[in-house]
KENU-358677 format. One line per field, with one value per residue (C-alpha): x, y, z; residue in one letter; residue number from 1. Coordinates in steps of 0.5 Angstrom, whole numbers, plus 500, padded with zeros to 3 digits. Each point is the difference from the previous one (the first is absolute). Layout:
// KENU-358677
x = (X, ...)
y = (Y, ...)
z = (Z, ...)
res = (A, ...)
n = (NUM, ...)
***
This chain:
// KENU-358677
x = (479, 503, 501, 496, 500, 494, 503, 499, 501, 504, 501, 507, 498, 506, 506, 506, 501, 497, 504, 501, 496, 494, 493, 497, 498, 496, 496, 500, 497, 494, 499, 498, 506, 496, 500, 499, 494, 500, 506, 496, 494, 504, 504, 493, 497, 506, 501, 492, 502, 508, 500, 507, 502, 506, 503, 497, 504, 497, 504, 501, 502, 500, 505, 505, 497, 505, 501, 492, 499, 501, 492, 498, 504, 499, 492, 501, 505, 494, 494, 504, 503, 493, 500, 507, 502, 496, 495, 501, 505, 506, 503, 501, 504, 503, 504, 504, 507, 507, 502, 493, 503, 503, 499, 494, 497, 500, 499, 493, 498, 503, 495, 494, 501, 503, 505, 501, 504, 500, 506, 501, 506, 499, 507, 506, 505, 500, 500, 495, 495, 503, 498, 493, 500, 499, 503, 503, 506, 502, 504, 493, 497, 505, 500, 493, 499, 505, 497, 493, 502, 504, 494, 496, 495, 500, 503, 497, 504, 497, 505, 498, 503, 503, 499, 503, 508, 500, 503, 499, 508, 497, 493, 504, 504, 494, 496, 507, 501, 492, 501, 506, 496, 496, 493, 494, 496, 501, 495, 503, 498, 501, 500, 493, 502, 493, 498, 500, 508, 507, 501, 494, 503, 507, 498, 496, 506, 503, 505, 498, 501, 497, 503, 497, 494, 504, 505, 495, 498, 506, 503, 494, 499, 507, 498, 494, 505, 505, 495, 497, 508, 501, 493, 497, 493, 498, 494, 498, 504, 496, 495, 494, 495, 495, 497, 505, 506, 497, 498, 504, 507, 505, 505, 505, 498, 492, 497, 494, 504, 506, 503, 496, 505, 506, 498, 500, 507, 502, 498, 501, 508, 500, 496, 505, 506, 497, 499, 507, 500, 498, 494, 495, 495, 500, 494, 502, 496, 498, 497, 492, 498, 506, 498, 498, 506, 505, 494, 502, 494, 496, 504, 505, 506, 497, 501, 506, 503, 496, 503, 508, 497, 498, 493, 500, 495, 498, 498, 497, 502, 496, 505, 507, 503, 506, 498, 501, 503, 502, 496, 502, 505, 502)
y = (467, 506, 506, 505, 508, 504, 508, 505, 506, 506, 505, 505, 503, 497, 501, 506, 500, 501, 495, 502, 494, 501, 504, 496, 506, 503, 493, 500, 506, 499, 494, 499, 497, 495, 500, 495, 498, 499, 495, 496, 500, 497, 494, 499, 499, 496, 495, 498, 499, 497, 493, 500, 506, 497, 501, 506, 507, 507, 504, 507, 503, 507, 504, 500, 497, 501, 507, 502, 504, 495, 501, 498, 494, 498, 501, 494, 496, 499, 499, 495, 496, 497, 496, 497, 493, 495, 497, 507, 503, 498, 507, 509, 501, 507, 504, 506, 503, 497, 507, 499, 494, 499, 496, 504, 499, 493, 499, 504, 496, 493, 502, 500, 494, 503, 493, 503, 507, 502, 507, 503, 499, 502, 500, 499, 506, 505, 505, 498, 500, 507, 501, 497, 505, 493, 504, 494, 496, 493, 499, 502, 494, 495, 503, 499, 494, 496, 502, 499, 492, 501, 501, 494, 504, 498, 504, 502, 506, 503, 502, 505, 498, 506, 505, 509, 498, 493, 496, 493, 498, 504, 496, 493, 502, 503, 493, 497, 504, 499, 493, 499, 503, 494, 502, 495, 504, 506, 504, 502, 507, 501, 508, 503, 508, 502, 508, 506, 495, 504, 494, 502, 506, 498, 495, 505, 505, 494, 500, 493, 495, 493, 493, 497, 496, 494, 500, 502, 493, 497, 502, 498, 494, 498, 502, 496, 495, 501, 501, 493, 497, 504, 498, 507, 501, 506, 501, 506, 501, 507, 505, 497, 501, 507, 506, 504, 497, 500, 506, 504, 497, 504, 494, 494, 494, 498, 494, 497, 493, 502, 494, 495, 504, 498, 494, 498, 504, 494, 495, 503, 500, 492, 499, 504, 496, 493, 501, 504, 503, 499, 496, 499, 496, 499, 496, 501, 498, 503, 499, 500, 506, 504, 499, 508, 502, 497, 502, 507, 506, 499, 495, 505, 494, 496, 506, 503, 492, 501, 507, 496, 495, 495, 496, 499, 495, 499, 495, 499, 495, 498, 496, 504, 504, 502, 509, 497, 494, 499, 495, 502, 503, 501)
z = (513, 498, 504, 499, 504, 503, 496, 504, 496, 504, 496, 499, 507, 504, 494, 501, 493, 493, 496, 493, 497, 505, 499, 506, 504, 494, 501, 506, 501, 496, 506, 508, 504, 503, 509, 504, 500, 492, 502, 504, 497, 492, 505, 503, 493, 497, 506, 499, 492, 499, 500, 503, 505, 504, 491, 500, 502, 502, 496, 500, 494, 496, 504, 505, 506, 505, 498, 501, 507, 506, 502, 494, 498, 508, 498, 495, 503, 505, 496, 496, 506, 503, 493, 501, 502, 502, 495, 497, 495, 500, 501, 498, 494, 498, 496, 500, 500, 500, 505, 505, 503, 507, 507, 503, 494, 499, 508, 498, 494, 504, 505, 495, 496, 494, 497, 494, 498, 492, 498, 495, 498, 492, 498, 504, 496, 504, 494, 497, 507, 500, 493, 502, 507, 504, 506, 502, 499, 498, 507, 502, 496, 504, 507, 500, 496, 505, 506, 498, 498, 508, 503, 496, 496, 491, 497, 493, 496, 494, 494, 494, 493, 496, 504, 498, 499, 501, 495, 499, 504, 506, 500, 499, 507, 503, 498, 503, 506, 501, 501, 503, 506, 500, 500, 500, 494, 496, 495, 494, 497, 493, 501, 496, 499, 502, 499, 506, 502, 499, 496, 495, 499, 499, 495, 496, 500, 497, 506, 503, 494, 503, 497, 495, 502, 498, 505, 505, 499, 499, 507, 503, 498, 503, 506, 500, 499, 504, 506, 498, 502, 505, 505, 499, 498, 495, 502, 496, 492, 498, 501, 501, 494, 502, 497, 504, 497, 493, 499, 503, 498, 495, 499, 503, 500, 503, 497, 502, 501, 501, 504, 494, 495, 505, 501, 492, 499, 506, 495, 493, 502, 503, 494, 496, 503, 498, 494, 498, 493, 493, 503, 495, 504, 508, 504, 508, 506, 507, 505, 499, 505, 496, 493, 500, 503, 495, 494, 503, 500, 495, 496, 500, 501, 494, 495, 503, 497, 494, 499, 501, 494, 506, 500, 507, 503, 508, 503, 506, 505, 506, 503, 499, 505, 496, 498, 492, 497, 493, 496, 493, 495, 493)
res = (X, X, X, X, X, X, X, X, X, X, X, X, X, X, X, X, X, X, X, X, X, X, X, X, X, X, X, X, X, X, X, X, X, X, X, X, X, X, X, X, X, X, X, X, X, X, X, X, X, X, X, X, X, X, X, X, X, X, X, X, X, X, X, X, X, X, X, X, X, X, X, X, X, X, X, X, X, X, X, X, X, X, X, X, X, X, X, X, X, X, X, X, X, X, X, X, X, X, X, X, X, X, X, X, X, X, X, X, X, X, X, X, X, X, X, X, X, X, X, X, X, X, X, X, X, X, X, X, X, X, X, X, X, X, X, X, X, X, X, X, X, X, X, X, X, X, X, X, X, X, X, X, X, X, X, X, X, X, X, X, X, X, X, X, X, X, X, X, X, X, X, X, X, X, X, X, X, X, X, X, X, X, X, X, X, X, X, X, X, X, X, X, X, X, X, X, X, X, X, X, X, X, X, X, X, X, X, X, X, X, X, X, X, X, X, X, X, X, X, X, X, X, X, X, X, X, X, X, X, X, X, X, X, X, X, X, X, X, X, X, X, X, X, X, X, X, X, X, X, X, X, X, X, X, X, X, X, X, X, X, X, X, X, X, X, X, X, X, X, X, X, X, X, X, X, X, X, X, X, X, X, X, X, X, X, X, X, X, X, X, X, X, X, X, X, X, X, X, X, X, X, X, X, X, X, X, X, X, X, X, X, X, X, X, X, X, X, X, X, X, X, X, X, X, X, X, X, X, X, X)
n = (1, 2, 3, 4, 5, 6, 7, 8, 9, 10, 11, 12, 13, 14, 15, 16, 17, 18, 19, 20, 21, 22, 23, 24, 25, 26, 27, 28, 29, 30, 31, 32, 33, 34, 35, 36, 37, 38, 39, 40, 41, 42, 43, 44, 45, 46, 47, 48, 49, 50, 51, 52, 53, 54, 55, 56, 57, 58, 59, 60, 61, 62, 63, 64, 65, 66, 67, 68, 69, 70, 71, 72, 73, 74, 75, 76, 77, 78, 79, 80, 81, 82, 83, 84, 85, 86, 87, 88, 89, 90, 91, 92, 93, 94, 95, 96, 97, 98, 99, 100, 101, 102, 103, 104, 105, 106, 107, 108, 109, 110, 111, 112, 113, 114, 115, 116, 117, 118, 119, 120, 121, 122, 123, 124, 125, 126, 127, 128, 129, 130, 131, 132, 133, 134, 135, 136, 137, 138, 139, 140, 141, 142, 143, 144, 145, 146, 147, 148, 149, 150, 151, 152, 153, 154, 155, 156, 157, 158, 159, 160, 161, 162, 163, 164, 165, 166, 167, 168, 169, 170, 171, 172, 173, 174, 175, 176, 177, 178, 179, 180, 181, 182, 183, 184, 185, 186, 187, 188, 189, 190, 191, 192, 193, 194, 195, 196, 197, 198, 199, 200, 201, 202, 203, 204, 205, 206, 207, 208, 209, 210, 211, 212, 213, 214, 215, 216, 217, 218, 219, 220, 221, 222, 223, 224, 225, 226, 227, 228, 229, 230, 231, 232, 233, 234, 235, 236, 237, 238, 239, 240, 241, 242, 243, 244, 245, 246, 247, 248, 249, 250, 251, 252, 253, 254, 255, 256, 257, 258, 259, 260, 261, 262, 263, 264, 265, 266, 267, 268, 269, 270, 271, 272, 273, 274, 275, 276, 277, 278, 279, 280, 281, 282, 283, 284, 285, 286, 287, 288, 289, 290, 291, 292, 293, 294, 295, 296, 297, 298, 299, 300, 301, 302, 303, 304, 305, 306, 307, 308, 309, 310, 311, 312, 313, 314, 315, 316, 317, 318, 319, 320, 321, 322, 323, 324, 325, 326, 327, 328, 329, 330)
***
């Protein structure tokens, strides 16, 4: 079975910084912190109702975790443990920053059955995290990053795409410097320009000019693939679809199904790439589970050939391992 977490939302109480891309704190204020007793009682209610808990995680995220008040992160470390190990949960993953990280920390979050640590790296051009206000650096990112995998916890890294004064040669070496760091999953964030962030008022004065959209899924879509080469797990491609998002984003680059999108521009390159140039007519065959991923969100891939003058015909395969094969070509 897959993995699946318990979230535990914990809103922006424990982050030293206002980053230029975030609003969370006008979110979160509208929310209560949740306390102890409010952990207990949601891993209570989620082990009476997963099927596979030593699959499942407790998961802490919205903020820096180890950055909130001791007391506070403490009191949910302890209302968490009792549901760890055993015929229970499998473990606590957290998130939080690069430069919130030390060996008292992870003897703390050891001690209390945390298996996985997830930072916010965004970029790793120290430029453009100071452009951004990160408040931290891309040695930062490293250091932590290299300890955390020393000590056995998974690491997980979160990358944001076209953030203020990145350009796309820094977000192909960040991806680059991402992955050299050998985490075991990554979250890939397109940026989304919400209001009430500094990166909502640059991009009204006409200062912060994002990339196109296009490129956005291009470079995303190659890290998708590089990721898959080298044994790391994205598990997360884009904002998650809510009406906070939605309505209150300015520009850059939401979409609702932006890793479908991505997942298409895979295929419609190696699609491309059989077929060559000038061909009138293509019939390919993928594997059966893949047939939307190669036809591309709402069939964008088989207009896009029809658009190069190309009638381009998919067929499923139930028994094709290959991601495309070419059947025919004139």
């Amino acid at each position: 079975m897959s993995h699946s977490n318990i979230s535990i939302f914990i809103p922006h109480v424990g982050c030293p910084h206002m980053c230029a891309f975030c609003n969370q704190r006008t979110i979160s204020g509208r929310q209560d912190i949740p306390r102890g007793a409010d952990v207990g009682r949601i891993c209570a209610q989620a082990l009476s109702e997963v099927g596979d808990p030593g699959n499942t995680e407790i998961a802490f995220f919205g903020g820096s975790f180890t950055a909130i008040d001791k007391d506070y992160m403490l009191e949910l470390l302890n209302a968490a443990k009792p549901f760890v190990g055993g015929e229970k949960f499998k473990g606590i993953r957290i998130s939080t920053r690069p430069d919130c990280i030390d060996e008292n920390i992870l003897d703390t979050l050891q001690s209390f059955g945390v298996t996985a640590i997830e930072l916010g790296a965004q970029s790793m051009c120290n430029h453009v995290l100071q452009a951004n206000e990160r408040g931290h650096t891309s040695q930062d990112v490293a250091a932590a990053s290299s300890l955390i995998k020393s000590r056995g916890f998974e690491l997980g890294l979160q990358m944001m795409v076209g953030l203020y004064k990145s350009t796309i040669e820094d977000e192909i070496k960040t991806w680059n410097e991402i992955a050299a760091l050998g985490p075991d999953t990554v979250r890939i964030y397109p940026v989304v320009i919400l209001e009430g962030t500094k990166l909502g008022q640059l991009y009204k004065s006409s200062e912060y000019k994002p990339f196109e959209f296009d490129s956005a899924v291009n470079l995303c879509a190659d890290f998708l693939e590089d990721a898959k080469r080298r044994g790391i797990k994205v598990i997360k491609l884009g904002l998650h679809a809510s009406e906070v998002v939605e309505g209150q984003a300015l520009g850059g680059f939401y979409h609702p199904a932006f890793r479908e999108l991505c997942e298409g521009r895979i295929y419609q390159k190696k699609i491309a790439a059989l077929l060559g140039d000038g061909c009138r007519y293509g019939e390919i065959s993928v594997p059966a589970r893949n047939l939307s991923k190669a036809q591309g969100h709402k069939k964008c891939n088989i207009e896009y050939f029809r658009q190069k003058g190309t009638q381009l015909k998919i067929v499923p395969d139930a028994m094709q391992t290959e991601s495309v094969k070419l059947i025919e070509r004139r």
